[in-house]
PAKOL-169928 format. One line per 10 residues: for each residue x, y, z of C-alpha. Coordinates in nm, 2 decimals. Example, Ala and Ser with C-alpha at 12.3 -4.5 7.8 and 13.67 -1.06 7.14 Angstrom:
1.23,-0.45,0.78 ~ 1.37,-0.11,0.71
//
This chain:
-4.91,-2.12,-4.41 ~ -5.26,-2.19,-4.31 ~ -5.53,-2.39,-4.51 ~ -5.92,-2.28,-4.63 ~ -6.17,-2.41,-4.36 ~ -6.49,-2.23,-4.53 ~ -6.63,-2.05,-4.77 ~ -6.94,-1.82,-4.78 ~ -7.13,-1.78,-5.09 ~ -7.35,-1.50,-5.17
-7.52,-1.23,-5.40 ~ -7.65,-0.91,-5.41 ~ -7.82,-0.75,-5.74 ~ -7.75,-0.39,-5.72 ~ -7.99,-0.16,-5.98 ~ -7.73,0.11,-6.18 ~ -7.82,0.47,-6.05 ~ -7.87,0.59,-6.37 ~ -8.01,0.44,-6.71 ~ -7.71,0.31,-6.91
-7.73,0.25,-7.24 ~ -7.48,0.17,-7.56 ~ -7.45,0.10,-7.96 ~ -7.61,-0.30,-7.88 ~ -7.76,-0.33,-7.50 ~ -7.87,-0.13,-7.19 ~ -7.74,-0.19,-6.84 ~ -8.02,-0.30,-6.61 ~ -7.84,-0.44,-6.34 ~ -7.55,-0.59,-6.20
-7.59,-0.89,-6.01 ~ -7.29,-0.91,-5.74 ~ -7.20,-1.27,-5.63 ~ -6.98,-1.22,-5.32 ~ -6.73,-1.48,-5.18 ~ -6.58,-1.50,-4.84 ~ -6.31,-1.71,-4.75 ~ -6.15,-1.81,-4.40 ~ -5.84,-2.00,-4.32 ~ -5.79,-2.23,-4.03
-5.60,-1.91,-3.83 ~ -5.95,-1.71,-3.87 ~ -5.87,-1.41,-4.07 ~ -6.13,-1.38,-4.40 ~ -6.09,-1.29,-4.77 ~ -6.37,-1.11,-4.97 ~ -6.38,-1.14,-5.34 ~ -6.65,-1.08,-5.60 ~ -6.76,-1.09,-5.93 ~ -7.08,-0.97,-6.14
-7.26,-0.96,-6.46 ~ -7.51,-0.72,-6.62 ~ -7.81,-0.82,-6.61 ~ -7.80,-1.24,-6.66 ~ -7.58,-1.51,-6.57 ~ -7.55,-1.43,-6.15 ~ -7.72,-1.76,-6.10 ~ -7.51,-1.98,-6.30 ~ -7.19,-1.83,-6.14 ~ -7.35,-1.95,-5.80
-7.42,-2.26,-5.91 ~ -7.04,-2.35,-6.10 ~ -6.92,-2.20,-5.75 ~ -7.13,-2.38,-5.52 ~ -7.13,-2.71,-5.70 ~ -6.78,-2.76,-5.81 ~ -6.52,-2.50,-5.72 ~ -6.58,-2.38,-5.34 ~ -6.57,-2.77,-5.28 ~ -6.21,-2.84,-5.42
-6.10,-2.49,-5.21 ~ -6.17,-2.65,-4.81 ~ -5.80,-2.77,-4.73 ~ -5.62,-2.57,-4.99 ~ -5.30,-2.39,-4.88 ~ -5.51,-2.00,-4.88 ~ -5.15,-1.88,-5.03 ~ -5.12,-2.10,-5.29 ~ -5.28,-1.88,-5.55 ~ -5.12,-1.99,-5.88
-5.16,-2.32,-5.76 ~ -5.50,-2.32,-5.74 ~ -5.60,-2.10,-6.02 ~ -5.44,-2.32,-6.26 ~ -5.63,-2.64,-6.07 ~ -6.00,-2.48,-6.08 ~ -5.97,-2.36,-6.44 ~ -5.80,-2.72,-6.54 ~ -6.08,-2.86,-6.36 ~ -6.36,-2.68,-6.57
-6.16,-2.72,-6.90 ~ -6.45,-2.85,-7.08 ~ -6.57,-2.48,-6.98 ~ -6.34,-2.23,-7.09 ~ -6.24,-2.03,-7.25 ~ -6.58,-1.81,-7.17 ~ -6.78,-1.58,-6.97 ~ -6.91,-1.79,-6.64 ~ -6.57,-1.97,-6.53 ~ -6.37,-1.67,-6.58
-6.58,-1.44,-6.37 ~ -6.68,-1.74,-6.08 ~ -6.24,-1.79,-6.12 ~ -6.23,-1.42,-6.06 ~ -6.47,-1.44,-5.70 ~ -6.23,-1.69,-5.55 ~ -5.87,-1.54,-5.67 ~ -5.98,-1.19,-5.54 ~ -6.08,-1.31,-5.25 ~ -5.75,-1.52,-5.18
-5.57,-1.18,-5.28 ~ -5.72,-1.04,-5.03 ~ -5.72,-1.29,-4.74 ~ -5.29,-1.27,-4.87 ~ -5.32,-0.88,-4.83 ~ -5.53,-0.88,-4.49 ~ -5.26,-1.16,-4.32 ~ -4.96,-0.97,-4.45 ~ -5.09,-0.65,-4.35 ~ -4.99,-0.50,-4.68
-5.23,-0.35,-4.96 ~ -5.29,-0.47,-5.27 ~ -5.08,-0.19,-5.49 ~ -4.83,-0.28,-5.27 ~ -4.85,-0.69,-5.31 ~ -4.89,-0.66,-5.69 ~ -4.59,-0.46,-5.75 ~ -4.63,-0.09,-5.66 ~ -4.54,0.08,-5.99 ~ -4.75,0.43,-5.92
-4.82,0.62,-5.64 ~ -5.15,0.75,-5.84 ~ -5.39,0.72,-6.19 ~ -5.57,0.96,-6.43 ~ -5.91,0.86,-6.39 ~ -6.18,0.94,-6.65 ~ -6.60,0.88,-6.62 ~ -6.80,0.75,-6.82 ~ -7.13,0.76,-6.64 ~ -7.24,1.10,-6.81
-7.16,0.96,-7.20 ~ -7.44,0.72,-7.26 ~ -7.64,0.64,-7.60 ~ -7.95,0.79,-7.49 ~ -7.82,1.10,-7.34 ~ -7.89,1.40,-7.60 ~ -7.68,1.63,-7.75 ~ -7.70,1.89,-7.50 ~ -7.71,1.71,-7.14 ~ -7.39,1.53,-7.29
-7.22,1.87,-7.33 ~ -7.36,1.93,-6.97 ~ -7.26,1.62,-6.82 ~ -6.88,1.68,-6.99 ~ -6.86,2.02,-6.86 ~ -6.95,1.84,-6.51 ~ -6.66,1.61,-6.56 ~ -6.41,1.87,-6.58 ~ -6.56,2.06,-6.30 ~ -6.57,1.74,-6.03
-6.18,1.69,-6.15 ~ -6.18,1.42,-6.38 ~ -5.90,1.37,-6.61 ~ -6.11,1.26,-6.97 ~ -6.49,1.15,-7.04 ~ -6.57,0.83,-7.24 ~ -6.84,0.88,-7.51 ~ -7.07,0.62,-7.66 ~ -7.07,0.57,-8.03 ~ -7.33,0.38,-8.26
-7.57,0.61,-8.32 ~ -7.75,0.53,-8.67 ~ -7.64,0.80,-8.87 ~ -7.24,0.86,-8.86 ~ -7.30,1.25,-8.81 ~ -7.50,1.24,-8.54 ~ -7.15,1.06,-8.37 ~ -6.97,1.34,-8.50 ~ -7.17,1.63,-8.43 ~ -7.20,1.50,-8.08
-6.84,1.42,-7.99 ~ -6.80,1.76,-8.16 ~ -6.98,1.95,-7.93 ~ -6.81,1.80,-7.66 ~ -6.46,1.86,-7.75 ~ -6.60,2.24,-7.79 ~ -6.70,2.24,-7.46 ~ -6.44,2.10,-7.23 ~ -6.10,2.19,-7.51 ~ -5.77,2.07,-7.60
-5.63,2.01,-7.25 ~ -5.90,1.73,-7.14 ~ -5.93,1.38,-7.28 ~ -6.23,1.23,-7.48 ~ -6.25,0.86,-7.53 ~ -6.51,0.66,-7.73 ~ -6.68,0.31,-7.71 ~ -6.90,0.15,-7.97 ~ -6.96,-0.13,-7.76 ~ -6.89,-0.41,-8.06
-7.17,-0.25,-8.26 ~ -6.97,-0.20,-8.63 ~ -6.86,-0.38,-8.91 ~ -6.52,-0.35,-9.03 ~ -6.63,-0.12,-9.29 ~ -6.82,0.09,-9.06 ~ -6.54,0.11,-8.78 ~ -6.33,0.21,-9.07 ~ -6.57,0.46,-9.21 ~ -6.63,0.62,-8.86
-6.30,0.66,-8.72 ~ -6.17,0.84,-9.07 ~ -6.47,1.09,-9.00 ~ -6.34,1.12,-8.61 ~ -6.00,1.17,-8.75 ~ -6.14,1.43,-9.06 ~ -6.31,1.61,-8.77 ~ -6.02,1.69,-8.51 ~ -6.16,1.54,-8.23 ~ -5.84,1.42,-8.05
-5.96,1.07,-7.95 ~ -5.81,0.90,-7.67 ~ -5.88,0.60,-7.80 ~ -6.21,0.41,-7.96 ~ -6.30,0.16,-7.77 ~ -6.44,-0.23,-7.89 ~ -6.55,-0.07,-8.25 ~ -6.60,-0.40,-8.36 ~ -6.71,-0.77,-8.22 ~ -6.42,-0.89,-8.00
-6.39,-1.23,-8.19 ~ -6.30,-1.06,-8.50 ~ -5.86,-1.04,-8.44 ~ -5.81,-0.96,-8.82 ~ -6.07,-0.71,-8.81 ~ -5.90,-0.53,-8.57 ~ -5.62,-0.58,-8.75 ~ -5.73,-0.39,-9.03 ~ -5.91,-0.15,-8.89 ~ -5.59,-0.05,-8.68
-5.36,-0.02,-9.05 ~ -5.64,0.21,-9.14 ~ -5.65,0.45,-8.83 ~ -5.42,0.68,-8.61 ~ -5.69,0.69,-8.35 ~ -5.54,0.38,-8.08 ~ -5.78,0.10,-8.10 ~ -5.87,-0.04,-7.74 ~ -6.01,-0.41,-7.67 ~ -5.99,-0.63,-7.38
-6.37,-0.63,-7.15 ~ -6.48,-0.90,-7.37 ~ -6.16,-1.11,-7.36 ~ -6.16,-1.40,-7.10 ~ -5.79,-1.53,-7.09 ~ -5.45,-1.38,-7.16 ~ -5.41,-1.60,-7.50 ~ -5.65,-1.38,-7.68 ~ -5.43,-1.07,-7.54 ~ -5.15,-1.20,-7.67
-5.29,-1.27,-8.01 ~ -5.41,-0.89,-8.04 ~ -5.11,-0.82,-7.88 ~ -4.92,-1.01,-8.17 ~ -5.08,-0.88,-8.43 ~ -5.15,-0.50,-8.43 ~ -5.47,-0.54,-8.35 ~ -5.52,-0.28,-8.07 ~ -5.32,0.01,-7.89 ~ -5.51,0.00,-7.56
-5.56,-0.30,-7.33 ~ -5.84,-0.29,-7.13 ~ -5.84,-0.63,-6.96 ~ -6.12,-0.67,-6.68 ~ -6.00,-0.82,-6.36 ~ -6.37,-1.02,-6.35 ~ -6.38,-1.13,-6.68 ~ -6.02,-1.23,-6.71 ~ -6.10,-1.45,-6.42 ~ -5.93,-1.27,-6.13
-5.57,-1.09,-6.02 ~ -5.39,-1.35,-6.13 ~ -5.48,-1.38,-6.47 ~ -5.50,-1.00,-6.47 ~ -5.16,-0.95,-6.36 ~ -5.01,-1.17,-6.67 ~ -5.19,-0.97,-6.87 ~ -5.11,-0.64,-6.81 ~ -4.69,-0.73,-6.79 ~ -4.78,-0.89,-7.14
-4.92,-0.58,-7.28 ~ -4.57,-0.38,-7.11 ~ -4.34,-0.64,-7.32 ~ -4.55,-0.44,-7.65 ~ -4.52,-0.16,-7.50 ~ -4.90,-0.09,-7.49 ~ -5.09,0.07,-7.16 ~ -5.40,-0.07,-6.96 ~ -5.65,0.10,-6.94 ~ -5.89,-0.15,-6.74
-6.26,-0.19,-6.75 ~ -6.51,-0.07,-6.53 ~ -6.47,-0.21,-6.14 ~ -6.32,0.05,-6.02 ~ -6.24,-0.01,-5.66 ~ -6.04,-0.34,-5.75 ~ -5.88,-0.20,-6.09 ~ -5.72,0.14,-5.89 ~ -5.47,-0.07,-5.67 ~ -5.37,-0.26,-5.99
-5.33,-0.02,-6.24 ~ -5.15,0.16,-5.98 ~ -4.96,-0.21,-5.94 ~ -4.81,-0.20,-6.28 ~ -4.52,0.01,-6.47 ~ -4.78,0.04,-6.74 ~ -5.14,0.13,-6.60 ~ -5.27,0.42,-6.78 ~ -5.62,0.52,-6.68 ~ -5.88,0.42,-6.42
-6.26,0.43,-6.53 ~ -6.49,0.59,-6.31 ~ -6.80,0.43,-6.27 ~ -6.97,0.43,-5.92 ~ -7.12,0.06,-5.84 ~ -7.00,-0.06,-5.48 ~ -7.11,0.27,-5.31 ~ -7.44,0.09,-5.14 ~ -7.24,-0.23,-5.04 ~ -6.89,-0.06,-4.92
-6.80,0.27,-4.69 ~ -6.47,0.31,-4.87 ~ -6.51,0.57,-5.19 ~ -6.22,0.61,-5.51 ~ -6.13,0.98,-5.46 ~ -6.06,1.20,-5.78 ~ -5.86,1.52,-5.66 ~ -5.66,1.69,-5.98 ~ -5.75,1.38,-6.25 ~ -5.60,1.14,-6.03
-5.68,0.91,-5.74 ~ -5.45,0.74,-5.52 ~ -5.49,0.30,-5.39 ~ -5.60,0.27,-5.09 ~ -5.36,0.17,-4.80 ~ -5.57,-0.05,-4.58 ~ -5.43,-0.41,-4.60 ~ -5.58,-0.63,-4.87 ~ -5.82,-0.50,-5.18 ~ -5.90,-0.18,-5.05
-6.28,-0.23,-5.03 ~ -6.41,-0.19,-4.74 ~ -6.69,-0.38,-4.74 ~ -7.09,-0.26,-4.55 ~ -7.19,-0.66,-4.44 ~ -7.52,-0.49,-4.27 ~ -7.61,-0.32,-4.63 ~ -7.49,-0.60,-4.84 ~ -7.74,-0.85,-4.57 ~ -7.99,-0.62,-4.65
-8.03,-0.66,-5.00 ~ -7.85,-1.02,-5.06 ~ -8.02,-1.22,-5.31 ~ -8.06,-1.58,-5.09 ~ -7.93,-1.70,-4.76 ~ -7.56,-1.77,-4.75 ~ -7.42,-2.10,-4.91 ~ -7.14,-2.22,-4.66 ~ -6.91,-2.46,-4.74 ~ -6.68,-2.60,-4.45
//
């Protein structure tokens, strides 16, 4: 037992190594706020968050100005407890975008800090359900990206040992989608896992339209991912009567109600809850035993080096998406041998974090509180 004495407050906006692109936005950057917090025995927690491109600033600001404050002489291992309190607290806030992810900075880093003093990892602490993950990238299936460098970067896939590739969809005409996932599944065959996103860029009628073609076409789909805007429950409703291709939502979802109201509906196959934008472990955690009591896998989104110890922390984690974005601010790398990669075992989240790289390109001096 041992109470929170400070926390450190900080950001770094880290540019995406190559151009990113989908059916309704391009990735520019991710904007990194980092939290560290300390207990009165001295040992540390890091958590963190991020957005894509807008937003960084307000998370600072919600963190600095009203939750960090009602952390400093918390009980660090009364997680639950304090989840529940901040997002109470900021009620007039939620359910949305900035308190979920500035929720998520603080409840990582407490998971850690619990990890850290326990000396225990946080596959482990979380349950301990796999000893591995299929992991899939999706860093070579971007918008932009032509016919044949998409073939090239599939082929590449399969060759570094990746278990799937995820594809953007949305291109204007419906078989130019077609032709291109086409010519993929040519190139890598049967045994090797294609996926697709549309990014929230159809109507129902469209989504309904395009996945028939997928289907017409043989292509196999993993899934097909966010084909329509995530508010839209009965769309995805219908649109998952009208398809055998599973329908995937969950990156754009911001508490475990809305899971369970796909959930309880039809709606989607796939859960792909994001451990940011659900607003940390905790909240992530609910989620994905939810989705086991359906029956339905998680297949999280993007941030990678926290989402492999919890997908490996649960009975029903299904895949792990590849997409490189700590390797300038952390030493430790997610290692794909055979399709699979294995948690880390160091105590805590598994990220092991480079302060003198992260001081190097931090947005603003440290906020401290405490």
């Amino acid at each position: 037992m041992s109470r929170i004495t400070r926390v450190e407050i900080l950001m770094v906006d880290l540019k995406p190594k190559v151009v990113r692109s989908d059916a309704i936005q391009s990735f520019v950057s991710q904007e990194t706020p980092i939290l560290r917090i300390t207990d009165a025995d001295g040992a540390t927690g890091t958590g963190y968050t991020y957005t894509i491109g807008q937003g960084g600033s307000s998370v600072v600001a919600l963190l600095r100005d009203h939750l960090v404050p009602m952390l400093i002489g918390r009980e660090a291992d009364a997680i639950e407890a304090i989840w529940r309190d901040l997002f109470m607290a900021t009620h007039a806030l939620s359910v949305g975008p900035l308190t979920a992810l500035s929720l998520a900075a603080i409840d990582t880093a407490l998971w850690d800090l619990r990890g850290v003093k326990l000396a225990r990892p946080l596959h482990l602490l979380a349950g301990g359900a796999q000893p591995r993950i299929a992991v899939y990238t999706t860093e070579g299936g971007w918008l932009h990206i032509d016919e044949a460098e998409l073939v090239a970067e599939a082929e590449a896939a399969v060759a570094a040992g990746f278990a799937g590739t995820k594809i953007k969809v949305g291109r204007p005409r419906l078989q130019e989608d077609v032709a291109r996932l086409s010519a993929v599944r040519a190139a890598v065959g049967d045994a090797f896992q294609v996926m697709t996103d549309a990014n929230q860029g159809f109507t129902v009628a469209e989504a309904i339209r395009r996945a028939g073609a997928f289907e017409a076409a043989g292509l196999d789909l993993a899934w097909y991912e966010e084909p329509l805007p995530a508010e839209d429950v009965e769309g995805h409703v219908r649109l998952s009567a009208a398809t055998r291709i599973p329908v995937a939502v969950g990156e754009s979802l911001y508490h475990p109600a809305q899971f369970r109201d796909y959930l309880a509906r039809g709606a989607c196959s796939v859960v792909q809850v994001d451990v940011a934008r659900i607003g940390g472990i905790t909240p992530w955690l609910k989620v994905a035993h939810l989705a086991e009591t359906f029956n339905v896998p998680v297949c999280p989104h993007f941030l990678m080096e926290l989402h492999l110890p919890l997908v490996c922390a649960v009975p029903n984690g299904a895949w792990l998406e590849h997409i490189p974005q700590l390797d300038d601010l952390a030493t430790s790398r997610v290692t794909v041998r055979d399709g699979f990669a294995a948690p880390p075992d160091q105590p805590g989240n598994g990220i092991a974090w480079d302060w003198k790289a992260i001081a190097a390109r931090q947005a603003f001096t440290p906020i401290v509180v405490g």
